[in-house]
C-alpha positions in Angstrom: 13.8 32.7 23.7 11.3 32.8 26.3 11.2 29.5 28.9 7.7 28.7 27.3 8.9 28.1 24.3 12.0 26.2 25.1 9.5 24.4 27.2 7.2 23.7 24.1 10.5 22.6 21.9 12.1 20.6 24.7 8.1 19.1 24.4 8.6 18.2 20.8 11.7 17.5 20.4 12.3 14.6 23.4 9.8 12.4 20.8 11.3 12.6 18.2 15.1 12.3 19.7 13.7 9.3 21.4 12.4 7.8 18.5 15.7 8.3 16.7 17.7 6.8 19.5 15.0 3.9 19.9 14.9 3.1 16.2 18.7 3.6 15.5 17.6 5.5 12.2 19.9 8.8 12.7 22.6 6.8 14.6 25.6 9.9 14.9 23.1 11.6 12.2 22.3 14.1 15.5 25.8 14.9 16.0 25.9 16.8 12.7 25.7 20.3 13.0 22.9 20.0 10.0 20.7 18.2 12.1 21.0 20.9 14.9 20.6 23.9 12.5 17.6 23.0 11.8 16.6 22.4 15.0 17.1 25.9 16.1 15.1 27.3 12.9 12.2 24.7 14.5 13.0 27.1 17.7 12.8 30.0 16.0 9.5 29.3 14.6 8.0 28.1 17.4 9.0 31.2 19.2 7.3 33.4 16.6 4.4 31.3 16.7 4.1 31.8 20.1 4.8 35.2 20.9 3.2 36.6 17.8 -0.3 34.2 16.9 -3.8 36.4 17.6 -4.2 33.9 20.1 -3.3 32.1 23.2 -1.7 28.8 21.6 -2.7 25.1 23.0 0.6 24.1 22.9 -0.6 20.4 23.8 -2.3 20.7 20.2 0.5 22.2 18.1 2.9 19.6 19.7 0.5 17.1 18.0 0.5 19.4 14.7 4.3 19.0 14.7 4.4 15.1 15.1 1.8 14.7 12.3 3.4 17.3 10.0 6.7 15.0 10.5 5.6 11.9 10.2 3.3 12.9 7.2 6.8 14.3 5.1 8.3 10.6 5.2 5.8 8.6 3.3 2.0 7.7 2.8 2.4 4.9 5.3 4.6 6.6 7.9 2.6 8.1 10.4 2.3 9.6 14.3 -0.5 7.4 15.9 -2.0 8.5 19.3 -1.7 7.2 22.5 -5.4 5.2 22.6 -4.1 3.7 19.1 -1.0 2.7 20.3 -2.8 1.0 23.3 -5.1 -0.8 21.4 -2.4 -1.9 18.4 0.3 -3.2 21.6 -2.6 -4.9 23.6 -4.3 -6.8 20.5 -7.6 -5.4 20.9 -9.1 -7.0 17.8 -11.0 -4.0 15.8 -13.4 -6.6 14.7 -13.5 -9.6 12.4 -15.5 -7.9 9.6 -15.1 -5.5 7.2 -15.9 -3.9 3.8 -13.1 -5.2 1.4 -11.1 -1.8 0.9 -7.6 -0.6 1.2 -6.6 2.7 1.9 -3.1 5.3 1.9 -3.1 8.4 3.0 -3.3 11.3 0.4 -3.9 14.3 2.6 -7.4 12.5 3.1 -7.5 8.9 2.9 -7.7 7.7 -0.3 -8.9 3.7 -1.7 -5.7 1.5 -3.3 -8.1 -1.2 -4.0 -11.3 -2.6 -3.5 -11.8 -6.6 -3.2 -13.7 -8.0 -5.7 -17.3 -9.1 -4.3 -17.3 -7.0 -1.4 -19.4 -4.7 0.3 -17.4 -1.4 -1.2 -17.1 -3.3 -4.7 -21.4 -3.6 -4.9 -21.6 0.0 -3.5 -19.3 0.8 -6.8 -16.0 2.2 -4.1 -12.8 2.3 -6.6 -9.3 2.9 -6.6 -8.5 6.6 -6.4 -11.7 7.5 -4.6 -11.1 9.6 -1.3 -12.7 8.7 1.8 -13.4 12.0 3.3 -15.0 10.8 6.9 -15.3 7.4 8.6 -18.0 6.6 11.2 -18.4 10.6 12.0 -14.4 10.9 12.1 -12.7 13.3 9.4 -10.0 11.7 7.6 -7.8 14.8 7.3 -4.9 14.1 10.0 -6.0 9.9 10.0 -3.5 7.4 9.8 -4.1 4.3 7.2 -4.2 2.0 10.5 -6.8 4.0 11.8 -9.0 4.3 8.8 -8.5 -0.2 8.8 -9.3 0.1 12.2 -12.3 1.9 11.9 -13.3 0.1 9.1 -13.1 -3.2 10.9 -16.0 -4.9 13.2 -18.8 -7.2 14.1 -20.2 -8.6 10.9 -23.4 -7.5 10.0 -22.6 -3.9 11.7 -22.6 -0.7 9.7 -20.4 2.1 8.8 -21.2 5.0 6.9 -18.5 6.5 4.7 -18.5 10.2 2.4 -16.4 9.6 -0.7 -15.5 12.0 -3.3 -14.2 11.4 -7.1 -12.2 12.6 -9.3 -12.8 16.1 -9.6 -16.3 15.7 -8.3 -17.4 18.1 -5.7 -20.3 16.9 -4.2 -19.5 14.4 -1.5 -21.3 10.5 -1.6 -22.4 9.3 1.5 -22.6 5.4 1.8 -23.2 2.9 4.6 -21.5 -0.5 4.1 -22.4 -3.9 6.2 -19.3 -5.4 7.4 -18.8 -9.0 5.9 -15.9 -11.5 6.9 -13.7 -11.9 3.6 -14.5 -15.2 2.3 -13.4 -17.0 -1.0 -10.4 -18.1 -2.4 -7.6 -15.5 -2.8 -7.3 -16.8 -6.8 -9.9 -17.7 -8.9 -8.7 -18.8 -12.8 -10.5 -19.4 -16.0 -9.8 -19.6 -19.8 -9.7 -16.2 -21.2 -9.5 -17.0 -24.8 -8.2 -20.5 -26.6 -4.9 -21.4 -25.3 -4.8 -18.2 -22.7 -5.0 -19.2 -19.1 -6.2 -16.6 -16.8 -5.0 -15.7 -12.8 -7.1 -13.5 -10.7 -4.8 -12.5 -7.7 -7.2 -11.1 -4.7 -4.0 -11.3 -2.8 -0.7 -12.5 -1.2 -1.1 -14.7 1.3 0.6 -17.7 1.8 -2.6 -20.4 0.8 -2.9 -18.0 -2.3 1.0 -18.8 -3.2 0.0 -22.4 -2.7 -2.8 -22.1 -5.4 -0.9 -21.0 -8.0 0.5 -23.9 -9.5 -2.4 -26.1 -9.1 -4.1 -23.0 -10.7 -1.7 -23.5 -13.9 -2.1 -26.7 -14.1 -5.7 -27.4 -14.4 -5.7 -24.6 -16.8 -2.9 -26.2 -18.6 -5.4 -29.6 -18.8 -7.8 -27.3 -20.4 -6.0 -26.1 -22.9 -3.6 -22.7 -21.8 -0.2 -22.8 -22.8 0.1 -19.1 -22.3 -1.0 -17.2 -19.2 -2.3 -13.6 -17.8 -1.7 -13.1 -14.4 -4.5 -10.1 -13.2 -2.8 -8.0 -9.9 -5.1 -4.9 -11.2 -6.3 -3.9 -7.5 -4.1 -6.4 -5.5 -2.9 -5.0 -2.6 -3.4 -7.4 0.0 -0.2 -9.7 1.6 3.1 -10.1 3.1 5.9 -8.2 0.8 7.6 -12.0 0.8 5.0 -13.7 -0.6 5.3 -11.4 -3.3 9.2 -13.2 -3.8 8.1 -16.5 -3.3 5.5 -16.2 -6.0 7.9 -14.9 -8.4 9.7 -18.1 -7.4 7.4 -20.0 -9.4 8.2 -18.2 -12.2 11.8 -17.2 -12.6 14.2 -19.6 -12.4 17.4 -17.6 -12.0 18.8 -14.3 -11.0 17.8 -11.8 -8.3 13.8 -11.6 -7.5 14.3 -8.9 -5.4 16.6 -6.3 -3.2 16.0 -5.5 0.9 17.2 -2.0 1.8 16.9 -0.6 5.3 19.1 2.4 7.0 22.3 1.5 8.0 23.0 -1.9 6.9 23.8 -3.7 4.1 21.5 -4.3 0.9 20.0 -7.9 1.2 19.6 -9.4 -2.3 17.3 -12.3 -2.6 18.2 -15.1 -5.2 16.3 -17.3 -7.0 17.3 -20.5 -6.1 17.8 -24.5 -7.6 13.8 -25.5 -8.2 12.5 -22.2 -8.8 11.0 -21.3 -12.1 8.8 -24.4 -12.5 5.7 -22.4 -14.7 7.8 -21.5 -17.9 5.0 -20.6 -20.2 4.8 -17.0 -21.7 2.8 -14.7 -19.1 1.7 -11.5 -19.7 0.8 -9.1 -15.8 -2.1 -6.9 -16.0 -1.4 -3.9 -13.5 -3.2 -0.4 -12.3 -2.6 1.9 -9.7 -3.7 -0.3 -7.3 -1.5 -2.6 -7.9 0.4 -2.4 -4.4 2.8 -4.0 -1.9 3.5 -7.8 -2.8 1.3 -7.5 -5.9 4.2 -4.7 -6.8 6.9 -7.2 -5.6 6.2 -10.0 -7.6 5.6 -7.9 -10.7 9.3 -6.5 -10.0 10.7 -9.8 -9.9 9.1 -11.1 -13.3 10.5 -7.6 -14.9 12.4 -9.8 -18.6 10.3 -12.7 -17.5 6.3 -11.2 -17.9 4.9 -7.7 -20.3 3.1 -5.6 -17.8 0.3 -4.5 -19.8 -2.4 -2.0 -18.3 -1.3 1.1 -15.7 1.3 2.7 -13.5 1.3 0.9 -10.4 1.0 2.1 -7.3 4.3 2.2 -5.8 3.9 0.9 -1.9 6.6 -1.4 -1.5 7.9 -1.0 2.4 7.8 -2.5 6.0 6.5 -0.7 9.0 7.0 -1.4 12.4 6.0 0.4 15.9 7.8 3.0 18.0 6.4 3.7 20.9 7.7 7.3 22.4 7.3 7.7 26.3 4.1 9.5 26.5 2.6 6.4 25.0 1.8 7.7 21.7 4.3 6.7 18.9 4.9 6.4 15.2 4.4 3.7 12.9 7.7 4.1 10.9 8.8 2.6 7.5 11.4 1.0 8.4 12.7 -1.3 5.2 11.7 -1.0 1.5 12.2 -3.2 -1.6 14.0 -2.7 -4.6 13.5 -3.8 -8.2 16.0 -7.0 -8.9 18.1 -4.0 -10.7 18.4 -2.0 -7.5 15.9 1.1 -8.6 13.6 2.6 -6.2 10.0 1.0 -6.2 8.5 2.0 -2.9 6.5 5.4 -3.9 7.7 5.1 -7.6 5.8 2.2 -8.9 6.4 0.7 -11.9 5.7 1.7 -15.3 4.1 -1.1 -18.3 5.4 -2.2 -21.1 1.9 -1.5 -22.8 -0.2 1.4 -21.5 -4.2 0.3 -21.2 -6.0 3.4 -19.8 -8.8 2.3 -17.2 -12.2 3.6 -18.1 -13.4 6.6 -16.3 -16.7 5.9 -14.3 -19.1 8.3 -12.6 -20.2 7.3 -9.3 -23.4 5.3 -9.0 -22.6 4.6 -13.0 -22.1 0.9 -14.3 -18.8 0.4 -16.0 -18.6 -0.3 -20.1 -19.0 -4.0 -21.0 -15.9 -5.6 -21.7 -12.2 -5.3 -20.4 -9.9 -3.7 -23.1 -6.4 -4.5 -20.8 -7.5 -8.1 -20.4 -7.9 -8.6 -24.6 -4.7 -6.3 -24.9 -2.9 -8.6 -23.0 -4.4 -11.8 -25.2 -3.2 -9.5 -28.1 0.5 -9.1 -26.6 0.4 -13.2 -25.8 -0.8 -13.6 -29.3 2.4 -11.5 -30.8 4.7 -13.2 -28.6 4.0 -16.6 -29.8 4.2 -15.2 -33.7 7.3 -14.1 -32.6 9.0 -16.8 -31.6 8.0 -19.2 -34.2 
């Protein structure tokens, strides 16, 4: 092996051995002779690479390749982030208090989880599943999900100008959205149908947990005895206030499991109080039905019927690691569990009852009505028969 290309492997590999050692994730893991074989197959191809590409290689650039490519195998939120990103994460330079109501994961482009009811993507008709190919001028291809926010993020009443594709579609959309501060309550409620209360969850967030039972029981005054709880698109919040909205709902057993590398599984119990809201509900979920939207459904599995889609299956913490050239990776670092131990970060969870979403074309108006909503009515309906 030439000293270039040691030197280029020495270059790539001191990052990633950092990280390891910084992070504790591999702990004696590099002492294995596994970990070192394959190693010295990355030698090997580097080595070809270099001595046998058309062209001179910019071995700054393929270093960068590598990190991407090995960040990019872990998971959709996992990701190498470059050294101005770092800067700007670690010194709380604020990206802007506006935005356009979308979230995104990485899919080889960028792709939407949900859209925010009312915002600036939901009126341009943005939807979960659609890719965002470019942001601002910037290709999404080798983006990171904090990035994309990032760029998505500014003054209110500034513009950015997004290309979408769906579905199959091949030609691109090209849309510019006006940033808007994210007003409104994070859950509205009405009466979806005599006796039904319905939840709208926009997200997680601790005043949202707050509103729930005040929610229930204005409804209750009005009539409910029997709820539908809407996470369809939710995938705003903190992963715990997922659990402590479950709490409202379940009065016993585990609402949830904490796994990380290395350490015991942390079970989370519910606890004397909990389960306060004992009325029959039924969860409508879709595939972007994500993070503590995922959590809380998880922790009502024998308690609600999931009626609708597959959700999405994002269910995992991520924390900074900062490698000495001042780039770093933004690692997943600790995942939740269903309350029966089975894997729900990049899984998802399946419904009881399947309710298709309808397919729209872009620029199209979706078909009156909401067949998962009066499914889920339907499912209340047999529930009650049931048990009388």
């Amino acid at each position: 092996m030439t000293s270039r290309t040691r030197a280029f492997v020495l270059a790539v590999s001191i990052p990633v051995i950092a990280f390891a050692v910084i992070g504790g994730y591999l702990g004696q893991a590099m002492a294995r002779n596994d970990t070192f074989r394959h190693l010295a197959v990355f030698e090997d191809v580097v080595s070809i690479v270099l001595n046998n590409y058309v062209e001179e290689v910019d071995v700054s650039k393929a270093m960068k390749g590598a990190l991407y490519g090995l960040s990019e195998a872990l998971d959709s939120d996992s990701a190498y982030l470059p050294p101005d990103l770092v800067k700007s994460l670690t010194s709380n330079e604020s990206a802007g208090q506006a935005e356009v109501g979308i979230e995104l994961i990485r899919q080889f482009y960028l792709r939407v989880v949900s859209v925010r009811d009312g915002s600036p993507a939901a009126r341009a008709g943005l939807r979960s599943g659609d890719y965002v190919r470019v942001i601002g001028g910037q290709a999404t291809r080798n983006m990171s999900t904090l990035e994309g926010t990032r760029l998505l993020q500014g003054a209110p009443g500034s513009t950015v100008e997004l290309v979408v594709l769906r579905g199959n579609a091949a030609d691109p959309h090209v849309l510019e959205l006006v940033r808007e501060r994210m007003a409104g309550p994070d859950v509205t409620s009405k009466m979806a149908a005599p006796g039904v209360g319905y939840l709208r969850m926009l997200a997680f967030s601790p005043e949202a947990v707050a509103a729930i039972r005040p929610a229930v029981e204005r409804l209750t005054k009005s009539g409910a005895s029997k709820f539908v709880i809407d996470v369809r698109g939710t995938a705003r919040g903190d992963l715990d206030q997922g659990v402590a909205a479950a709490r409202l709902f379940v009065k016993s057993g585990t609402l949830a499991i904490r796994e990380s590398k290395d350490a015991p599984r942390d079970t989370v119990q519910a606890q004397a109080g909990d389960g306060a809201i004992a009325a029959p509900v039924v969860l409508l979920t879709s595939p972007g039905t994500s993070g503590a939207a995922e959590v809380f459904a998880a922790a009502l599995e024998g308690r609600a019927t999931r009626v609708g889609t597959r959700t999405l299956g994002r269910a995992a913490r991520q924390r900074l690691i900062r490698l000495p050239d001042g780039s770093g990776l933004w690692l997943s670092y600790l995942r939740y569990l269903t309350p029966a131990g089975e894997q729900l970060h990049e899984r998802g969870l399946t419904p009881a009852v399947e309710v298709e979403e309808p397919e729209v074309e872009f620029g199209s108006t979706p078909p009156p009505g909401d067949p998962a909503l009066d499914r889920a009515i339907g499912v209340l309906a047999e529930t009650e028969k049931k048990a009388a």
